[in-house]
C-alpha positions in Angstrom: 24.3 14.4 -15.8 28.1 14.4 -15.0 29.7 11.2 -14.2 30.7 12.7 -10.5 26.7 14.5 -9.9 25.0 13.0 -7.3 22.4 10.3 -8.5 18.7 11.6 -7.1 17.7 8.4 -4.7 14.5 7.4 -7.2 18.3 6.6 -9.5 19.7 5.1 -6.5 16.9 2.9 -5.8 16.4 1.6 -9.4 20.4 0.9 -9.7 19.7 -1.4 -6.3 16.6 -3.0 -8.2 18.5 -3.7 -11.1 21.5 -5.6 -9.5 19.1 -7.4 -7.7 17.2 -8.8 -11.2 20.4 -9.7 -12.3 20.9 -11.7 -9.2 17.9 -13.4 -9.5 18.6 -14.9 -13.5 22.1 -15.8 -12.0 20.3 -18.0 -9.8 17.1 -18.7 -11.3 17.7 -18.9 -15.0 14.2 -20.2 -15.6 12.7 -16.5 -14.5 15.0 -14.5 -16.8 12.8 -13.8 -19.1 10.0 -12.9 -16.9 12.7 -10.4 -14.6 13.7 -8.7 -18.2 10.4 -7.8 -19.1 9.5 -6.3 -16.1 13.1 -4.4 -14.8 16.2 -5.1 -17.5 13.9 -3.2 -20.2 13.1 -0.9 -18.8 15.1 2.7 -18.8 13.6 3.5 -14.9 11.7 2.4 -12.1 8.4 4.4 -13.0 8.6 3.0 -16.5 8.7 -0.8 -14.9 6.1 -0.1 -12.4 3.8 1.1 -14.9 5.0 -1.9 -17.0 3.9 -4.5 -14.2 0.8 -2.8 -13.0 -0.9 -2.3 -16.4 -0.4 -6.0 -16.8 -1.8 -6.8 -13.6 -5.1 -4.4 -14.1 -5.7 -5.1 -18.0 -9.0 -7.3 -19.0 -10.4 -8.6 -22.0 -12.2 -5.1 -23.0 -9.1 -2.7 -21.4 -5.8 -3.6 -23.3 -3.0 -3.4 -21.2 -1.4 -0.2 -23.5 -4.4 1.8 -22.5 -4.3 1.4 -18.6 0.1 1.7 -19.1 -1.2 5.5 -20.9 -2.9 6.1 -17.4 -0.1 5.0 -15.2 2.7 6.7 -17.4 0.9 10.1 -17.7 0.2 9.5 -13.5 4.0 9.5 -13.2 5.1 12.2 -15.3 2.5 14.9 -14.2 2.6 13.7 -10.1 5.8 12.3 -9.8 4.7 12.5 -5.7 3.4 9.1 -6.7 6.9 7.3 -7.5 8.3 8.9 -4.6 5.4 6.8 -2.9 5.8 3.8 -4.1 9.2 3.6 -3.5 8.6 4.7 0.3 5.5 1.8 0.5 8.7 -1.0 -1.0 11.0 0.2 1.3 8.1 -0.1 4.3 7.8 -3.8 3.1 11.5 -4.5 3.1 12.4 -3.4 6.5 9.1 -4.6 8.2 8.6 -8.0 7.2 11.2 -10.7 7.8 10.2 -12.7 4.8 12.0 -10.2 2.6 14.8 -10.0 1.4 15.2 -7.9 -1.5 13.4 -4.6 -3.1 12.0 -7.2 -6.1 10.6 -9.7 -4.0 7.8 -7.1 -3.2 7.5 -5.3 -6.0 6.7 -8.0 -9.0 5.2 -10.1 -6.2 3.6 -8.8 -3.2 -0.2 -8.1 -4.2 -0.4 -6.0 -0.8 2.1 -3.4 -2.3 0.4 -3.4 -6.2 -3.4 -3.5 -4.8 -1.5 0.3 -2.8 -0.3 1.3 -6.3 -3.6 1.1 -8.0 -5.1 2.7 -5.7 -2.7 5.8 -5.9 -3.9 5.5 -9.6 -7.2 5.8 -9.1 -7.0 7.9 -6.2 -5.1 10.4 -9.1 -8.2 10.4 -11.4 -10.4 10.6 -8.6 -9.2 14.0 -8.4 -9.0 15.4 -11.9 -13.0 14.5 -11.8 -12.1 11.2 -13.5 -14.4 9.3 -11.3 -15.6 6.5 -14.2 -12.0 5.3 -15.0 -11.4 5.9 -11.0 -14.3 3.3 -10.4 -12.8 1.1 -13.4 -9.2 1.0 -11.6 -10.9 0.2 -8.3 -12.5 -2.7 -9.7 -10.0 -4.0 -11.3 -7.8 -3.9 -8.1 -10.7 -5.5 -6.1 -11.3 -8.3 -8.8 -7.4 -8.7 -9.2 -6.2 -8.4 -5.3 -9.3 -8.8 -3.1 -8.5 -5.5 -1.9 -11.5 -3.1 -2.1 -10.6 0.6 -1.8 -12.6 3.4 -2.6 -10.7 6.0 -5.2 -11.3 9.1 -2.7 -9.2 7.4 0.3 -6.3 9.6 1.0 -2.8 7.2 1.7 0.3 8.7 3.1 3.7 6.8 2.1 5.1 3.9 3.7 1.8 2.2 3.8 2.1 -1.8 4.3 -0.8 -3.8 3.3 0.8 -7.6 5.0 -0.9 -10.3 3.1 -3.9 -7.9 1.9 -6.6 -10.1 1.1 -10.0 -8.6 2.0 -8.9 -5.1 3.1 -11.7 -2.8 2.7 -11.1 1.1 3.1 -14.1 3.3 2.7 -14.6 7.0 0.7 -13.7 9.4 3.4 -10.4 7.4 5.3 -7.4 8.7 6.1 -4.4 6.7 6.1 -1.3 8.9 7.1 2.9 8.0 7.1 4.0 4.7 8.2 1.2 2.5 8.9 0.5 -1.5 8.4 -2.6 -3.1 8.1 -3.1 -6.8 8.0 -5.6 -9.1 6.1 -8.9 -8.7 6.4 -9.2 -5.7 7.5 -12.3 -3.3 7.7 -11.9 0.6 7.6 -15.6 1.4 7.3 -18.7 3.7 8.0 -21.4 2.4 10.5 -24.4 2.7 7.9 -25.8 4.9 5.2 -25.0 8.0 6.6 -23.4 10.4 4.3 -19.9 12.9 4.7 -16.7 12.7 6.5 -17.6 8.6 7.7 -15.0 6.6 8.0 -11.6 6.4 10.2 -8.8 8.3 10.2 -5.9 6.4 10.6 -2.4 8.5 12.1 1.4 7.6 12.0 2.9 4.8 13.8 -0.5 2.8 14.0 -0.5 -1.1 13.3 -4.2 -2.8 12.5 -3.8 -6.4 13.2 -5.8 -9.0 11.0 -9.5 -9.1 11.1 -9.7 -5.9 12.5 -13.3 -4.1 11.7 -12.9 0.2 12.4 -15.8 1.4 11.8 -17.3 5.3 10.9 -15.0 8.9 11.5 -12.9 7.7 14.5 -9.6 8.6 14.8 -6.8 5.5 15.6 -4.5 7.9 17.5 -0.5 8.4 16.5 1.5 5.3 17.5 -1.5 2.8 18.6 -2.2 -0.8 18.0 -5.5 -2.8 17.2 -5.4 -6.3 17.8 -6.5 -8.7 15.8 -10.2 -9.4 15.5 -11.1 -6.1 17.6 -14.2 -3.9 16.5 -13.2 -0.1 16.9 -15.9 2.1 17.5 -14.8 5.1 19.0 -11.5 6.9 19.1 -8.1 5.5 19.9 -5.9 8.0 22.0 -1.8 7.6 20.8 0.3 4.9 21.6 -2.2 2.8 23.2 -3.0 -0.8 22.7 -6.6 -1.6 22.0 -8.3 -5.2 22.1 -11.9 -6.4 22.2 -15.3 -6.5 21.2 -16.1 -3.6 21.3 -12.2 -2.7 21.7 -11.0 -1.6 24.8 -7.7 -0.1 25.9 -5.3 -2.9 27.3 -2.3 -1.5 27.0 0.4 0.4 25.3 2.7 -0.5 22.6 6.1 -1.5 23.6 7.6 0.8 20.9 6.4 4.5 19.2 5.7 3.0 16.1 3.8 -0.2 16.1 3.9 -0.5 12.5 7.7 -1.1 12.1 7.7 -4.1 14.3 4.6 -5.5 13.7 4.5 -7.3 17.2 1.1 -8.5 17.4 1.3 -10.1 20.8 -0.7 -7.6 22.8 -0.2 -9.5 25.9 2.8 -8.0 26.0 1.8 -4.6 25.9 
């Protein structure tokens, strides 16, 4: 590449990432070595994503070069899944006030890895690897407290805040630009079999505790308050609240997810 060609924005985005490590070992020379091994040696930002998932995932019986295989040949052959990942930081970063740089959530946000794993998994689900699937979704439940089943299908800019206890069953749908908070359940409503869990669309924000439960659809641009049990559809851009939920409201913006307001009393 020329010096004066345009850098593509996955380039962009891993210059930003590395000025920021060096930022950090200016002023925390104690983590230098840690911020190295995960971004200064590495030559891109797929190569230190693999680096700092694999090490995250690996056991005592799954060395950590044989999950970084998975991850690497993920990346090279579905590069869709960078271009993910990158979207889901960048979700983090402009939703959340507690953050202040791309880093922050990407060596330590468990939300964003536990989404990452899953996109792994998800890709092996696919090529009819469903044993190493299961494997990865294990891993990322014993490692995160994030249960997701391999077949979910996730859109990009996906927030998981906090992320502890999400579960997000076979058939759901999470689309664009949506946050979920802890503890949430996106589940069937028995044994039945099929298309049985939610489909979630743009916009929506799931506050914590939240259980939505079989194939419901949460409309574009809605809410669910925290502690609310869904159990039929959501229209758009409605606020819903209850037990079972109820419609209370609407959202004071299109797209509840980038504000994460979670006073529905002011809806």
């Amino acid at each position: 590449m020329s010096a004066t060609a345009p850098l593509h924005h996955t380039d962009t985005f891993w210059q930003t990432l590395k000025q920021e490590a060096e930022q950090v070992i200016r002023q925390e020379p104690l983590l230098a070595s840690f911020i190295h091994a995960c971004i200064l040696a590495h030559h891109n930002f797929e190569a230190a994503l693999s680096f700092i998932l694999s090490n995250k995932m690996k056991d005592d019986v799954m060395q950590v070069l044989a999950i970084r295989e998975v991850f690497d040949e993920a990346y090279m052959l579905e590069p869709a899944i960078v271009d993910a990942a990158i979207s889901d930081i960048k979700a983090v970063f402009d939703r959340d006030p507690a953050v202040h740089s791309y880093l922050t959530v990407l060596i330590h946000f468990k939300g964003f890895q536990s989404i990452q794993v899953h996109r792994l998994a998800h890709y092996l689900w696919k090529r009819r690897r469903t044993d190493l699937a299961l494997f990865i979704q294990s891993r990322n439940s014993q490692v995160f407290g994030v249960d997701i089943h391999p077949a979910a299908q996730f859109g990009r800019g996906v927030m998981f805040d906090h992320a502890t206890g999400i579960v997000v069953g076979e058939t759901t749908v999470i689309e664009d630009n949506v946050s979920i908070l802890q503890s949430v359940t996106l589940g069937g409503t028995g044994n039945e079999s099929g298309d049985r869990h939610p489909k979630i669309r743009q916009g929506v924000m799931v506050g914590s505790g939240a259980k939505i439960l079989g194939n419901i659809e949460i409309g574009r641009g809605s809410k669910v308050g925290a502690g609310s049990v869904v159990l039929s559809d959501v229209p758009a851009h409605v606020t819903v609240v209850g037990v079972p939920a109820k419609i209370v409201g609407r959202p004071c913006c299109e797209n509840p997810c980038e504000t994460m307001d979670q006073n529905v009393l002011e809806d």
